[in-house]
N, C-alpha and C positions, 0 to 999 in steps of 0.2 A: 467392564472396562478391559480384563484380561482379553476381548477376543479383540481388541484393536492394533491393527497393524501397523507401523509408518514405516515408508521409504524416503529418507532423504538424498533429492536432489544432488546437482551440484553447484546449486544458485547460494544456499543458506544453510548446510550441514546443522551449525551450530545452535540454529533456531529449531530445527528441527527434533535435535537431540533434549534441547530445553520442555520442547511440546510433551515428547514420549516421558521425560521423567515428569510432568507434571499430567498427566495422562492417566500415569503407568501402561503405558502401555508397550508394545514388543518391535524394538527394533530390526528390520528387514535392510541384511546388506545388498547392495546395487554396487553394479560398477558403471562409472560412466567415460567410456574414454571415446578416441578420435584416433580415423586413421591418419595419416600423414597432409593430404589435399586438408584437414576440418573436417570430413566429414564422421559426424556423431553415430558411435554405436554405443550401447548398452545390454545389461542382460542385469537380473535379477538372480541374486545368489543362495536363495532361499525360498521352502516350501511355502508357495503363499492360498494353496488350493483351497477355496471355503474363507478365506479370510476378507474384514473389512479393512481394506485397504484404502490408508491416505498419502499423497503423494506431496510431500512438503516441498514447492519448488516459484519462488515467486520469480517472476520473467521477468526479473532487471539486468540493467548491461551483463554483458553484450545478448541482447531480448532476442530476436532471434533462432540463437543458439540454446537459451534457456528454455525459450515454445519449443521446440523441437525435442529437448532432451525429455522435458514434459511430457510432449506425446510418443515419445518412444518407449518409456517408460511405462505412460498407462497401456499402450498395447503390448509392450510383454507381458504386462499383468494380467490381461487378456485371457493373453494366449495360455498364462498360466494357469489360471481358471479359478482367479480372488471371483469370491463374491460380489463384490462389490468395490470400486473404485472411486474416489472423493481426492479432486482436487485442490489440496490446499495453498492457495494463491495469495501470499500476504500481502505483495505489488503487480497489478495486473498489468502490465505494458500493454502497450496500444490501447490504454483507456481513453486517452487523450484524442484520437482519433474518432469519436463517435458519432460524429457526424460529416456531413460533406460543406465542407467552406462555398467549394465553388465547384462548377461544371468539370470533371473528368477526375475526380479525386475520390481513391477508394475510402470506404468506411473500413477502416481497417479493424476496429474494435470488435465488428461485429464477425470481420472473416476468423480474426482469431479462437472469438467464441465456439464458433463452427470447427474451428479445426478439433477443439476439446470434444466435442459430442462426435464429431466423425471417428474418434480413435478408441470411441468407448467409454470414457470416463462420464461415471452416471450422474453425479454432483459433481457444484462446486461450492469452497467457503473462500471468500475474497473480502478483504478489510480495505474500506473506504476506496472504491471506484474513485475515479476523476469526477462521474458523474454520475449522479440514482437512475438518468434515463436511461443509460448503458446494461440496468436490469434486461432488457425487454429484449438484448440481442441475443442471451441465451436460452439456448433450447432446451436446455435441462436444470432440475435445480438448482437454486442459486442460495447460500446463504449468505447474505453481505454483512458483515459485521463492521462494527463503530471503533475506536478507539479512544472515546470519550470518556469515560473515566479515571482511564488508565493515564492520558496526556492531561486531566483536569489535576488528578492528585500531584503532580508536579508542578503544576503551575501554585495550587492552593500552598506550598513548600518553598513556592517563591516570596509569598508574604509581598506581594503589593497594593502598596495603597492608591486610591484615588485611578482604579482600573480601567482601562475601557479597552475592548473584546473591537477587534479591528476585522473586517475580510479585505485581504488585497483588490478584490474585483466581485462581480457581480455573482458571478459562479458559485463562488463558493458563503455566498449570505446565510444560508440556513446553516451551515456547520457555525459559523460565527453565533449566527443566534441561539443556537444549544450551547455555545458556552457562555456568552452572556446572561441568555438565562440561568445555568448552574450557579455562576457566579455571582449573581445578582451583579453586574455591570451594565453599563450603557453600552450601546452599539455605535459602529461609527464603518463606516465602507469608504474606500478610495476606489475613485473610477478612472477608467486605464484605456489603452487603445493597443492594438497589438498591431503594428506595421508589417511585420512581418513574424515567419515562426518563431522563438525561444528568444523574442523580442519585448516586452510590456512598457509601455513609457505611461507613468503616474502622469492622470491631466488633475484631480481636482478631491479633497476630500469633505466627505459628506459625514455633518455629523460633529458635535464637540469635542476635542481631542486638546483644547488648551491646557496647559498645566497638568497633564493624566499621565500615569504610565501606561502606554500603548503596547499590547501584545496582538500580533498580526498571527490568524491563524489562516493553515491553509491546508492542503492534501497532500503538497511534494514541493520541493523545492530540488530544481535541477540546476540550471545557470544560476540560481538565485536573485537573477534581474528583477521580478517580482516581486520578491519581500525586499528588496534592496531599493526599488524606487516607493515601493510603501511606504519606507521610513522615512526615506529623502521629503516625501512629501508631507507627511506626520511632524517632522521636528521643524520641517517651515510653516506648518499649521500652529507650531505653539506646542508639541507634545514636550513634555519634562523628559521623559527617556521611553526607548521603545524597545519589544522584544518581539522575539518569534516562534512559533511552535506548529510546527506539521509532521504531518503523518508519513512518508514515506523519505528517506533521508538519500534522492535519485543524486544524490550531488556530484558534479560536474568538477571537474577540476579546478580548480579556483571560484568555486563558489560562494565557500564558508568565507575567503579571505573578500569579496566583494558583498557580502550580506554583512558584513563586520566592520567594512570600512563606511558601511551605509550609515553608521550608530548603533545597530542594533547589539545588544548589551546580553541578552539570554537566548540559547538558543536549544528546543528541544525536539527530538523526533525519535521514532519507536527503532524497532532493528529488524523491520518488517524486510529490508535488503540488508546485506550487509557494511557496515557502517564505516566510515575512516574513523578512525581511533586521533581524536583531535579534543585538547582540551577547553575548547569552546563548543563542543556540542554533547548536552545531555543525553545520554541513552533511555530513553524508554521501554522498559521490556515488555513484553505481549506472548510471552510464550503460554501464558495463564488464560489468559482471552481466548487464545486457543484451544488450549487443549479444553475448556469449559463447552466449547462450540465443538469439538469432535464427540466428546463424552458423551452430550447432549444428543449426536446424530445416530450415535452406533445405538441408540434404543429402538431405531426404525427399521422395518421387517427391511430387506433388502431389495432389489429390482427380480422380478419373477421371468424378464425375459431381456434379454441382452437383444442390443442391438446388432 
């Protein structure tokens, strides 16, 4: 474990800092600044020559800037001549993008992937994609990691009875059913229509949800339109109360306040971005899930040729 390296970002410092003490392992300072136009420079403050170097930097607002800082980053590492380079992505932006809707619209999920293996960086560890099919656009390893224990033991904390394990939409049913299975809960799906982007309008729910307390699980909640028309449609179903719990806390300005004005009563997601500090939403930590998935990688011989 001594020979593990982190740099952190300037997406999630503090997550990063959590990884390396439960890690133990050796924090690598980086500067990340900007010339006057935005545009992103970096440089790495420390000997990183020989070292398994991971790059703690998940590409949440403003994403972009974040991808960029990412690969500026692994290429100095490069150049600096780490061993080995492990991108750790605890919200991958442009996941959501994986596919093409319609004619002339790029797969953005996938260019992004590509931008990481063009800059060097030999792995990645990425905590719950938008989607499992979004494996297949990276060119280099991938380890996808769950947050399913770690978001189960909060819920198990909430002591509710008479449960039932909700997915907003179709998408996300198999996360739903690994908690219902952990749980021993019934399953129950509402089915949605999206008119438009960062749009979901609830048409119909599938499933018993009379008199249950309903927890809506999902991967990210941005606008929160999504778990907000879930509930709308859940407590017109007959649900007794509803709650929420996803993974990636992407939330939009007035989001919390529109997922809250929907009913929804509990609300939990990890610190996989960094979080608004609001006393309706529980923090989940995951710095442990990580650093358990770095620990676990740094036992592998290294890449024998660079690209």
């Amino acid at each position: 474990m001594k020979n593990i390296a982190i740099i952190a970002g300037d997406a999630n410092p503090d997550l990063a800092r959590a990884i390396a003490r439960a890690a133990d392992a050796t924090m690598i300072a980086a500067a990340v600044a900007a010339f006057a136009d935005g545009e992103t420079r970096v440089r790495i403050e420390s000997d990183v020559r020989g070292a398994d170097l991971y790059i703690v930097q998940p590409t949440s607002t403003p994403v972009n800037e974040r991808l960029m800082t990412l690969a500026l980053l692994a290429d100095a590492a490069r150049a600096a001549d780490a061993a080995r380079i492990t991108a750790v992505i605890p919200y991958f932006g442009y996941a959501r993008q994986d596919v093409r809707n319609r004619p002339g619209e790029a797969r953005s999920a996938g260019v992004a992937a590509r931008i990481l293996a063009l800059v060097g960086i030999d792995r990645v560890v990425a905590l719950e994609l938008h989607s499992p099919a979004l494996e297949s656009a990276f060119a280099i390893p991938l380890a996808h990691l769950r947050a399913d224990e770690e978001m189960l033991a909060v819920i198990r904390g909430w002591n509710l009875p008479d449960l039932a394990i909700v997915s907003p939409d179709a998408g996300g049913a198999k996360r739903a059913q690994r908690y219902a299975g952990a749980l021993a809960a019934p399953l129950a799906l509402v089915a949605k229509t999206r008119p438009r982007d960062d749009v979901a309008v609830a048409v119909q729910v599938l499933g018993e949800v009379r008199g249950r307390a309903c927890l809506v699980v999902d991967d990210m909640a941005s606008t929160g339109r999504t778990i907000a028309g879930a509930a709308q449609a859940l407590l017109e179903a007959g649900a007794r109360e509803v709650h929420a719990a996803f993974v990636h806390a992407v939330v939009a300005p007035g989001a919390l306040d529109r997922i809250t004005s929907a009913g929804v009563q509990r609300i939990a997601a990890t610190d996989s971005v960094p979080c608004v500090r609001d006393p309706r939403l529980e923090i989940v930590p995951i710095a442990g899930l990580l650093a358990n998935a770095l620990v676990g990688l740094a036992g592998e011989a290294p890449p024998t040729q660079r690209r």
